[in-house]
C-alpha atoms as an extended CHARMM CRD file, in Angstrom:
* protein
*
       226  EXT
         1         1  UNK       CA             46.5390000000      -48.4080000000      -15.6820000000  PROA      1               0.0000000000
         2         2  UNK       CA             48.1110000000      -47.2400000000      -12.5830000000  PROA      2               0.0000000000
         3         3  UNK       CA             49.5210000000      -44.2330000000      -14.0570000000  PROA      3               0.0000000000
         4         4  UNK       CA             46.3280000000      -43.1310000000      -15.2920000000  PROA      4               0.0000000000
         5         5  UNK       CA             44.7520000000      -43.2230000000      -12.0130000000  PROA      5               0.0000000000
         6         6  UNK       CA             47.4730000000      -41.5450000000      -10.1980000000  PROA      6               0.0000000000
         7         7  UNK       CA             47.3330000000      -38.5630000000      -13.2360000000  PROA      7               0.0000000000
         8         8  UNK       CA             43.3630000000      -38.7160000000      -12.2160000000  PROA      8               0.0000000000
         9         9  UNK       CA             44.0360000000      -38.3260000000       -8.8250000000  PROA      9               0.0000000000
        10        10  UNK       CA             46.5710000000      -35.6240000000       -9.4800000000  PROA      10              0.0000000000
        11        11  UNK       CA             44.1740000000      -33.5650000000      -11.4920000000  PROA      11              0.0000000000
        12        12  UNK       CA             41.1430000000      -33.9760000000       -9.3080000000  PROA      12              0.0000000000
        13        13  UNK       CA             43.8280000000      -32.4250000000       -6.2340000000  PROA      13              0.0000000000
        14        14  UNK       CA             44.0760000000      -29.7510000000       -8.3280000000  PROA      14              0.0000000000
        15        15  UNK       CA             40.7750000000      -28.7060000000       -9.7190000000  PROA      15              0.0000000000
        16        16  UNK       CA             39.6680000000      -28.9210000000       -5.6680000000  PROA      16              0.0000000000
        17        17  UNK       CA             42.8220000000      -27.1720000000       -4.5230000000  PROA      17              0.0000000000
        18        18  UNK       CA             42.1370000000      -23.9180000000       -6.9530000000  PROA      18              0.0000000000
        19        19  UNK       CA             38.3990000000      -22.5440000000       -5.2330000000  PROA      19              0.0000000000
        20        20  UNK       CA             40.3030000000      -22.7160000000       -1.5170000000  PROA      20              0.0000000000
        21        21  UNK       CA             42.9020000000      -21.1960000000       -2.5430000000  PROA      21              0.0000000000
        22        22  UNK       CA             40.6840000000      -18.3840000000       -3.8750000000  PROA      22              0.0000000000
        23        23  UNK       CA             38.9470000000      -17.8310000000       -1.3020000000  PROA      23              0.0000000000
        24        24  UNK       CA             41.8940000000      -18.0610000000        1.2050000000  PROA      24              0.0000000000
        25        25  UNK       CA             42.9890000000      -14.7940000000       -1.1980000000  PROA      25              0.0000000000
        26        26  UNK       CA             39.7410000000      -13.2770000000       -1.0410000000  PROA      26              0.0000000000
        27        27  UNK       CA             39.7600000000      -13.5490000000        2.4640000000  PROA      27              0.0000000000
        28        28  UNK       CA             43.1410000000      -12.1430000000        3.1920000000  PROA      28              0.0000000000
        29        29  UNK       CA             42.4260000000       -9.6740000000        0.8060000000  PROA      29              0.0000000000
        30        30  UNK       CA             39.1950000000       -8.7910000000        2.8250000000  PROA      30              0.0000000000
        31        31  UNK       CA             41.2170000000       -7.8080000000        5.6660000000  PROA      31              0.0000000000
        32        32  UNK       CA             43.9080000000       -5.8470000000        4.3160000000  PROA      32              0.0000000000
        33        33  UNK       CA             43.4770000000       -1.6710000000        4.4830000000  PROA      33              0.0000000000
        34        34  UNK       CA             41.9960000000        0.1180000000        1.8650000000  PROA      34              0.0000000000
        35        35  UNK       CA             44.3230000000        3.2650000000        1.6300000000  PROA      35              0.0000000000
        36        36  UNK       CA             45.0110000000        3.7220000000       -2.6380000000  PROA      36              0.0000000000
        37        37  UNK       CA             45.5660000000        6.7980000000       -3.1630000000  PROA      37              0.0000000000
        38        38  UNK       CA             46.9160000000        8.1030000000       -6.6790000000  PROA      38              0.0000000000
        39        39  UNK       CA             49.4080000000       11.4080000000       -7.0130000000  PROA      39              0.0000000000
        40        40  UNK       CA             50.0830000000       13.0170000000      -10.3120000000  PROA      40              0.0000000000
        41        41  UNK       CA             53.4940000000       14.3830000000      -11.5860000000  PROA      41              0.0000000000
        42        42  UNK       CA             52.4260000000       17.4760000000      -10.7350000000  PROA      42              0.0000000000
        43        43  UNK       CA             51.8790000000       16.7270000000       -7.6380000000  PROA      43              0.0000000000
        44        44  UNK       CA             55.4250000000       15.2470000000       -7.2030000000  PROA      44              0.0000000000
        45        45  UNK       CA             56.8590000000       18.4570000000       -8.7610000000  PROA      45              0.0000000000
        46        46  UNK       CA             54.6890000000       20.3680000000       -5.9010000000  PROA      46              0.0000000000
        47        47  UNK       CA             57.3670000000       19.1660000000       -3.6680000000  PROA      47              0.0000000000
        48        48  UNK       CA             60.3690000000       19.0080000000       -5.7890000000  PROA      48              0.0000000000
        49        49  UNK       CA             62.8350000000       22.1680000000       -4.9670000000  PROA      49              0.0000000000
        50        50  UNK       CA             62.9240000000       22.6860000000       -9.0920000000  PROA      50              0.0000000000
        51        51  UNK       CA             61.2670000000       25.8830000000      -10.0370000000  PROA      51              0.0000000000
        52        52  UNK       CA             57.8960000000       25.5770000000      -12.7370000000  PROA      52              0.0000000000
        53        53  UNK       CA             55.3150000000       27.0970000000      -13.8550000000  PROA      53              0.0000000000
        54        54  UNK       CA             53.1630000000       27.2880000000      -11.0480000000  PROA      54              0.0000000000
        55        55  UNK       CA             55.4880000000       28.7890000000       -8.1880000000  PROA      55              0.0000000000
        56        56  UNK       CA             58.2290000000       31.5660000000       -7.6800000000  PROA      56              0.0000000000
        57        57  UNK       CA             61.1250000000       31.7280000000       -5.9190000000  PROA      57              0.0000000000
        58        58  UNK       CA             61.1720000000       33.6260000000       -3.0190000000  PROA      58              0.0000000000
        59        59  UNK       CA             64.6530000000       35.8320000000       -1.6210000000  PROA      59              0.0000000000
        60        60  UNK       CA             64.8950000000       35.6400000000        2.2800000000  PROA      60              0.0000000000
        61        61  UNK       CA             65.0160000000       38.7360000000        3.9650000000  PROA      61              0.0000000000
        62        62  UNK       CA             65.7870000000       40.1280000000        7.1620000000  PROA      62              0.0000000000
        63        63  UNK       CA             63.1100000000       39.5860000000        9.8370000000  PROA      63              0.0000000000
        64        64  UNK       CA             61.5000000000       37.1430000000        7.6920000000  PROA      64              0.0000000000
        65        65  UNK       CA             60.4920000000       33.5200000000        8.8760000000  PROA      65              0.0000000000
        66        66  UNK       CA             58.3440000000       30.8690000000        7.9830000000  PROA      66              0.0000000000
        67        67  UNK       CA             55.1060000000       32.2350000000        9.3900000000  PROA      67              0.0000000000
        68        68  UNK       CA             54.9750000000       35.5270000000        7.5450000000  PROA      68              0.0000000000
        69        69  UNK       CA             56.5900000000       34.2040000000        4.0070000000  PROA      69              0.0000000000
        70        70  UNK       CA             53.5130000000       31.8500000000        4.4800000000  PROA      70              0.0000000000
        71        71  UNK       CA             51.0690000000       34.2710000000        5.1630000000  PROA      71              0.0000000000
        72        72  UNK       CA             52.3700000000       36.7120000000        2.1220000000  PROA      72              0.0000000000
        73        73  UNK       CA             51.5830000000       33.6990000000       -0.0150000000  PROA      73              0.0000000000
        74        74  UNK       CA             49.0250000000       32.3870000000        1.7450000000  PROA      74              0.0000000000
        75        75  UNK       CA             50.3780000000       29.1300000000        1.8370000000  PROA      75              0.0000000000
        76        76  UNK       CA             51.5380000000       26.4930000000        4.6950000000  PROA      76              0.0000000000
        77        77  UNK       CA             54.4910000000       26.6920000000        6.5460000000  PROA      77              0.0000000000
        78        78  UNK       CA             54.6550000000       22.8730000000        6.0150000000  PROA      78              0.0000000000
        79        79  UNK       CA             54.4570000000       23.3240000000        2.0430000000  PROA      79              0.0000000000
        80        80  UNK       CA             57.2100000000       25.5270000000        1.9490000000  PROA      80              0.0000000000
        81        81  UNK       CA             59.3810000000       23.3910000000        4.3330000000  PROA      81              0.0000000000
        82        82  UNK       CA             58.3820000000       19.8750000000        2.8320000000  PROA      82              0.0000000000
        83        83  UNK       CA             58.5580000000       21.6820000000       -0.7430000000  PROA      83              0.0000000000
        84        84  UNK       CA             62.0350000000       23.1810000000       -0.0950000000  PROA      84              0.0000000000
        85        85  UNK       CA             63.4340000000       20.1280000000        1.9750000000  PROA      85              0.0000000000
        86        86  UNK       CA             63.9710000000       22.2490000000        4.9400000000  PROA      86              0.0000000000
        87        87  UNK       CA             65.6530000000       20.5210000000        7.9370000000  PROA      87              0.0000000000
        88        88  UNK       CA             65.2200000000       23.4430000000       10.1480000000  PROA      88              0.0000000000
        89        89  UNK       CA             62.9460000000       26.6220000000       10.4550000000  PROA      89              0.0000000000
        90        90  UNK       CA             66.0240000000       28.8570000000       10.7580000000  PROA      90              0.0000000000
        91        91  UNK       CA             66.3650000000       30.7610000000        7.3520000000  PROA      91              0.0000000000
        92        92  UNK       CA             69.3470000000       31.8250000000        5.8570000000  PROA      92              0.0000000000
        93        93  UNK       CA             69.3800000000       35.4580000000        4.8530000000  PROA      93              0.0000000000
        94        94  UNK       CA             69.2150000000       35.3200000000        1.1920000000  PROA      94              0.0000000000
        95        95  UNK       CA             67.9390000000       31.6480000000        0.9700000000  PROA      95              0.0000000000
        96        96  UNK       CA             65.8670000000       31.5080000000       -2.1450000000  PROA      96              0.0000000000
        97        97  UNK       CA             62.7990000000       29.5380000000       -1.0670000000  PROA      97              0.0000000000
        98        98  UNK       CA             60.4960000000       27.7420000000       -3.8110000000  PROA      98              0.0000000000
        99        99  UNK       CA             56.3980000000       28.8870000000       -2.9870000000  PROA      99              0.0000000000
       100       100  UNK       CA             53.9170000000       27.3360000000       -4.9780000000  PROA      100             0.0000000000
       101       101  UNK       CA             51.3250000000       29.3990000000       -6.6770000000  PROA      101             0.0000000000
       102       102  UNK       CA             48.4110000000       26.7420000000       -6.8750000000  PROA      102             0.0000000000
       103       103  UNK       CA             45.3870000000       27.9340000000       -5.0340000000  PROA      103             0.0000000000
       104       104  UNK       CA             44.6670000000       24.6920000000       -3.8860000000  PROA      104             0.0000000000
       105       105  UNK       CA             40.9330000000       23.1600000000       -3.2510000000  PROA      105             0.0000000000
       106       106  UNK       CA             38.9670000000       19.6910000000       -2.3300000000  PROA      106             0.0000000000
       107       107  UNK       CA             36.5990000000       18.2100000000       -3.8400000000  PROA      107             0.0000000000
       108       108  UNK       CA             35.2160000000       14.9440000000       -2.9370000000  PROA      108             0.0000000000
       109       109  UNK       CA             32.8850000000       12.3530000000       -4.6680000000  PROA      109             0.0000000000
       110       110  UNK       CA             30.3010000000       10.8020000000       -2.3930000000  PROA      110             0.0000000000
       111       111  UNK       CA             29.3630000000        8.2430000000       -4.7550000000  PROA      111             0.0000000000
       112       112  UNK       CA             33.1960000000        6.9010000000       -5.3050000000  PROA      112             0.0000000000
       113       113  UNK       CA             34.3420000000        7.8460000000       -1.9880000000  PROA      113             0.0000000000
       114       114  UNK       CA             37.5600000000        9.9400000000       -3.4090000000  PROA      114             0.0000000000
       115       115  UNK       CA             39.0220000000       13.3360000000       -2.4840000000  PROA      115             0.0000000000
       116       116  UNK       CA             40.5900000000       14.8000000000       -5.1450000000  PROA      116             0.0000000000
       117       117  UNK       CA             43.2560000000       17.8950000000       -4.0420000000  PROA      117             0.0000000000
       118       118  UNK       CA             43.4210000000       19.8590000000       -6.9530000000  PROA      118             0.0000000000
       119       119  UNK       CA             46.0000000000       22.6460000000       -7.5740000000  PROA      119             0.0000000000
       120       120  UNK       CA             43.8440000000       25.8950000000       -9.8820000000  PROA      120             0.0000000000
       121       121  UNK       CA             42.0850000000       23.1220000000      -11.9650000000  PROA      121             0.0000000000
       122       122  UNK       CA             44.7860000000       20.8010000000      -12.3200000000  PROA      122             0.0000000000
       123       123  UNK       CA             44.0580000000       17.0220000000      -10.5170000000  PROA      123             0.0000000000
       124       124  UNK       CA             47.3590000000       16.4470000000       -8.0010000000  PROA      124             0.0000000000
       125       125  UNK       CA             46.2710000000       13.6020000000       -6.3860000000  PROA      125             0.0000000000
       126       126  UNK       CA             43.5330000000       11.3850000000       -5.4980000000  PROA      126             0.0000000000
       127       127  UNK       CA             42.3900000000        9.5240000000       -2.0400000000  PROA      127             0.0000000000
       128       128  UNK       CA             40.4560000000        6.9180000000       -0.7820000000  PROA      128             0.0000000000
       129       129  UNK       CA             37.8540000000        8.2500000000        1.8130000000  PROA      129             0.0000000000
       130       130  UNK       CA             34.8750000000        7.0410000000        3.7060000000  PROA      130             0.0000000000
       131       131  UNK       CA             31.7680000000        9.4110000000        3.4780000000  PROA      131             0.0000000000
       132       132  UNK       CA             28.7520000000        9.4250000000        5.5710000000  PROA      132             0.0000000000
       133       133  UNK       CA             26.0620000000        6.5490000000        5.3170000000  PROA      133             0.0000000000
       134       134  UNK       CA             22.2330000000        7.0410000000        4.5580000000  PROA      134             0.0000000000
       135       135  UNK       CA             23.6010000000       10.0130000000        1.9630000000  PROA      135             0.0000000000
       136       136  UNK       CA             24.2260000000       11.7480000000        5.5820000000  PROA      136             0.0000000000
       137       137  UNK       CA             27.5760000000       13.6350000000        3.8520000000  PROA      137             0.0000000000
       138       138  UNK       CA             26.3300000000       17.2830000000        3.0120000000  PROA      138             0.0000000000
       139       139  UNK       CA             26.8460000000       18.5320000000       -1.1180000000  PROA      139             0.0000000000
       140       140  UNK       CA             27.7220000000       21.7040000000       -1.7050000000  PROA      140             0.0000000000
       141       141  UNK       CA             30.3610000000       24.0620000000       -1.9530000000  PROA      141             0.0000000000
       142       142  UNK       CA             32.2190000000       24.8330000000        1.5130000000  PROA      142             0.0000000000
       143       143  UNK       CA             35.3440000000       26.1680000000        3.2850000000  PROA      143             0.0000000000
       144       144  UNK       CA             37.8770000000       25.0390000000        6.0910000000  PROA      144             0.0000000000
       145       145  UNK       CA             37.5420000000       26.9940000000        8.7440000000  PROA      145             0.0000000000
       146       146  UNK       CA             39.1120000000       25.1980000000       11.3500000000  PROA      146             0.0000000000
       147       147  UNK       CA             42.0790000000       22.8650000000       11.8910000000  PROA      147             0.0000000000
       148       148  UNK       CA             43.1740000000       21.0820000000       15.1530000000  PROA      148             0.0000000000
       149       149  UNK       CA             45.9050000000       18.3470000000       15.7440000000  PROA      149             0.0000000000
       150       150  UNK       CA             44.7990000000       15.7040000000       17.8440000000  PROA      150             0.0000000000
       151       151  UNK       CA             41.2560000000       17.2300000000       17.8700000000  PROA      151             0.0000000000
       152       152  UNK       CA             38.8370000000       15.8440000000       20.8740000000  PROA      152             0.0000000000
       153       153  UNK       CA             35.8130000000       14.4280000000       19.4730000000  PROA      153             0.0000000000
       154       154  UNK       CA             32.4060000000       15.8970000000       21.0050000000  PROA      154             0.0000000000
       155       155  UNK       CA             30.0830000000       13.5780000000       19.6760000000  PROA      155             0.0000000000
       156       156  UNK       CA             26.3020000000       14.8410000000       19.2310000000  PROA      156             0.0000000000
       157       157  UNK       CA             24.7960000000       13.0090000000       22.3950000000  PROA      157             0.0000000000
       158       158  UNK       CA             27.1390000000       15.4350000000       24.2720000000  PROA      158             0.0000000000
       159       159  UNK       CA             29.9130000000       13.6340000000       25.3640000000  PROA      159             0.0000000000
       160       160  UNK       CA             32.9950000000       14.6560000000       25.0240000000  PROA      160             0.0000000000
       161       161  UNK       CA             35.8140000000       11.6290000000       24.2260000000  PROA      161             0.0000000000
       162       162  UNK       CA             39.9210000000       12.8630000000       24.5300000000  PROA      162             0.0000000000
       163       163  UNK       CA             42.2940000000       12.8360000000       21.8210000000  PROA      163             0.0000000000
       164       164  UNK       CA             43.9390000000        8.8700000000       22.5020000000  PROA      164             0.0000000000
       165       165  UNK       CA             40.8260000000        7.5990000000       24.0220000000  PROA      165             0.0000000000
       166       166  UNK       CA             40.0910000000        4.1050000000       21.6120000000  PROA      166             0.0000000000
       167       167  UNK       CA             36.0490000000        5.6580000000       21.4380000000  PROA      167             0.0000000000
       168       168  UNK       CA             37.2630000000        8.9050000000       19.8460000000  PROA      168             0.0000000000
       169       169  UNK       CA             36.5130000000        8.3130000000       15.7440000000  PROA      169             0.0000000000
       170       170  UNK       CA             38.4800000000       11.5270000000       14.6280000000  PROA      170             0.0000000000
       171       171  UNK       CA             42.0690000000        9.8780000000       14.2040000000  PROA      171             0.0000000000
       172       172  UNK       CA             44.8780000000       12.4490000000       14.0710000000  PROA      172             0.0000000000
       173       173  UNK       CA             43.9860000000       15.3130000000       12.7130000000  PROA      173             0.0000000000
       174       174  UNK       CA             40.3970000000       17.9120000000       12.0710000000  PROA      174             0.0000000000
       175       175  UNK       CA             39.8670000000       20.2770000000        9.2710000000  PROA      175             0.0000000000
       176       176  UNK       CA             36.4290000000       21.7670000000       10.0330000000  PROA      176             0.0000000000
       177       177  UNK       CA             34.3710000000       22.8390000000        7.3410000000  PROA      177             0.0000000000
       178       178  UNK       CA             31.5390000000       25.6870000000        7.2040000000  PROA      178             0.0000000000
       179       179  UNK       CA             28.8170000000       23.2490000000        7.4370000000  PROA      179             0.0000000000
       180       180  UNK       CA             28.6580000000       23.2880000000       11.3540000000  PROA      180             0.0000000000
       181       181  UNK       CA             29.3210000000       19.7280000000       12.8950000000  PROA      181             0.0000000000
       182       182  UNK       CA             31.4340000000       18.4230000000        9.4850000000  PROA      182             0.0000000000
       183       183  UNK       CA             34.8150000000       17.9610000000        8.7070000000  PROA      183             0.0000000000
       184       184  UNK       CA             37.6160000000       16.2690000000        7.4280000000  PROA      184             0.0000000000
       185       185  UNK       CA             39.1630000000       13.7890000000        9.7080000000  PROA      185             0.0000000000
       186       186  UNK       CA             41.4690000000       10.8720000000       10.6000000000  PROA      186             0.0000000000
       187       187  UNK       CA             40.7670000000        7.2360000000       11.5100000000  PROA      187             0.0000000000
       188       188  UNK       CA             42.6030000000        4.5790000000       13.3630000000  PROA      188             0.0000000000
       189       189  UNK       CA             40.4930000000        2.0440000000       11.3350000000  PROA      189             0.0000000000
       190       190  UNK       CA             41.9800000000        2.5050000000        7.6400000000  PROA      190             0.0000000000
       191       191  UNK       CA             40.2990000000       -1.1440000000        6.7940000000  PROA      191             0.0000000000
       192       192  UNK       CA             36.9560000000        0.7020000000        6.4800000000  PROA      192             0.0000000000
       193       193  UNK       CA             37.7640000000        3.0990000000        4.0220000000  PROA      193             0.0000000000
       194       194  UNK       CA             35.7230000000        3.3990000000        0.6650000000  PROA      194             0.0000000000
       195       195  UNK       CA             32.5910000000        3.0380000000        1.9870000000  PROA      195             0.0000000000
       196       196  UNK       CA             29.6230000000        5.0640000000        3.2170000000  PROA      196             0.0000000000
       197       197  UNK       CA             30.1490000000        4.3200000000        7.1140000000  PROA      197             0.0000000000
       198       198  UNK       CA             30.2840000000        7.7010000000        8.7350000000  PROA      198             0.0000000000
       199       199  UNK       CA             28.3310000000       10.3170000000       10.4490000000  PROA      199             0.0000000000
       200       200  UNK       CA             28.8940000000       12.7870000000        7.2550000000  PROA      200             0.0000000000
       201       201  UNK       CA             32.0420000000       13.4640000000        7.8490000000  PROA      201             0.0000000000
       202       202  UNK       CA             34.7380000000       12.3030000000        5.8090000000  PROA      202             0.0000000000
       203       203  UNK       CA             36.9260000000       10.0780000000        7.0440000000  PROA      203             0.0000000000
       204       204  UNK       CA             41.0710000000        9.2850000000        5.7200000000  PROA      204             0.0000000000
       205       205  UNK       CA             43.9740000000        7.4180000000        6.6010000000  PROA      205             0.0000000000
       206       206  UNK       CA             45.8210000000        9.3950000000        9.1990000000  PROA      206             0.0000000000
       207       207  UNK       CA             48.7480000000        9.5350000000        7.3000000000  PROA      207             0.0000000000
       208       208  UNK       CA             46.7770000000       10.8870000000        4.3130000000  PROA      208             0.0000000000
       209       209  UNK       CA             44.8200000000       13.1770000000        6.5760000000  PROA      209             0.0000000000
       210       210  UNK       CA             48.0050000000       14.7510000000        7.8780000000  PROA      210             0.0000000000
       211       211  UNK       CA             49.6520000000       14.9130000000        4.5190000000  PROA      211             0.0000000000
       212       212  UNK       CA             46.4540000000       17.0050000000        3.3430000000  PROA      212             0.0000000000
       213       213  UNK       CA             46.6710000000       19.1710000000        6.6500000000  PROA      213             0.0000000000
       214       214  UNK       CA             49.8300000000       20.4840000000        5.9940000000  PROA      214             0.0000000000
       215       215  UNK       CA             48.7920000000       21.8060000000        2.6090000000  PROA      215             0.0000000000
       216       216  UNK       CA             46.0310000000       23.0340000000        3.2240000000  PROA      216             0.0000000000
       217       217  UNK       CA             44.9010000000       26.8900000000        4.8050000000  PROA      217             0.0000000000
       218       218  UNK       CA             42.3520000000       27.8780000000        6.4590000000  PROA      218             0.0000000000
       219       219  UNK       CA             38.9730000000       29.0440000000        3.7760000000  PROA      219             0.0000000000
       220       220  UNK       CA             40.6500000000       26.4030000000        1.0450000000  PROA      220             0.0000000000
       221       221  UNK       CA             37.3680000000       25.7200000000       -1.2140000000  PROA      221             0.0000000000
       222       222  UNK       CA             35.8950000000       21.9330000000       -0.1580000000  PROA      222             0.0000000000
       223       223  UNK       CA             33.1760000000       21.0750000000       -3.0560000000  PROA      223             0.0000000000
       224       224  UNK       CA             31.5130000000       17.9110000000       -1.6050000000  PROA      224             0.0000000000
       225       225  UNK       CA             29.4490000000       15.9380000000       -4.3160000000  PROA      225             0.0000000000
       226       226  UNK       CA             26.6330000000       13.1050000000       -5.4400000000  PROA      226             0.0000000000
């Protein structure tokens, strides 16, 4: 008899023990960052020295440097020195250089809160992203114009808030697009991503902003969607 009250007992601890310590997940789970973000292999091979299909390989020459072989290609000086594992921006003459050959573009999905970086038609990877609340996020098809690394924030009442100050909602980095007042920015508050919380702009993990800035050139294509 007494063992069958203690395996009672026992049970009964249990069943009560299981909806706490679901909700003691949930809740932990509640407060953790939401920064997924899915790359491809292509995008893996993007950065991988290896030559493929979609780059060439580029011969150093004399007077050249990482600015103009850029510009020729009309690519980042940060692709070709993350892509080629470059230590240094000193070139060695006759360094053979990987350049990529995507023409590289945005798009990003209001209703799912994703950017998508896409290299010619080909999905590279995928990020999380806040977008602008009240459908306040502009659709259509646009182009950086502008980008600025620890951008000040001059917020539509006219104040202006610095680069560091805890008010200023643009995180690290600004890629202005050529819908006047809208970009592609930063946030200190990663937590909030994948929801419709901003002004219109859309909002990404610094780290994930800053990865995207260095690929990306000034009139890259930006689609912005329903």
């Amino acid at each position: 008899m007494n063992k069958t009250k203690i395996l009672i007992f026992f049970l009964g601890f249990v069943v009560l023990s299981k909806p706490l310590h679901a909700d003691a997940v949930k809740l932990e789970s509640q407060n953790k960052p939401v920064s997924m973000s899915v790359e491809t292999a292509a995008f893996k091979a993007f950065f991988s020295p290896e030559p493929d299909a979609h780059s060439v390989i580029y011969e150093v020459k004399r007077g050249d440097n990482l600015t103009s072989i850029s510009k020729k290609y009309h690519v980042t000086a940060d692709a070709i020195r993350r892509t080629n594992h470059l230590e240094t921006d000193k070139l060695a003459l006759g360094a053979r250089l990987k350049i990529s050959t995507y023409k590289l573009s945005v798009v990003v999905d209001k209703s799912q809160n994703t950017l998508i970086l896409k290299g010619d038609e080909e999905v590279l990877k995928t990020y999380t992203v806040a977008t602008g609340a009240n459908n306040s996020t502009p659709v259509g098809v646009f182009k950086i114009t502008d980008k600025l690394i620890h951008p000040t924030w001059y917020r539509p009442d006219g104040k202006v808030i610095p680069y560091g100050d805890p008010a200023n909602l643009l995180g690290t980095r600004w890629m202005g697009i050529s819908k006047p007042g809208y970009g592609i920015h930063g946030t200190f508050e990663s937590q909030k991503l994948g929801r419709q919380i901003t002004d219109g702009c859309v909002r990404m993990k610094n780290e994930e902003v800053e990865e995207l800035y260095g690929l990306l050139t000034p009139g890259t294509e930006v689609t912005l969607v329903d």
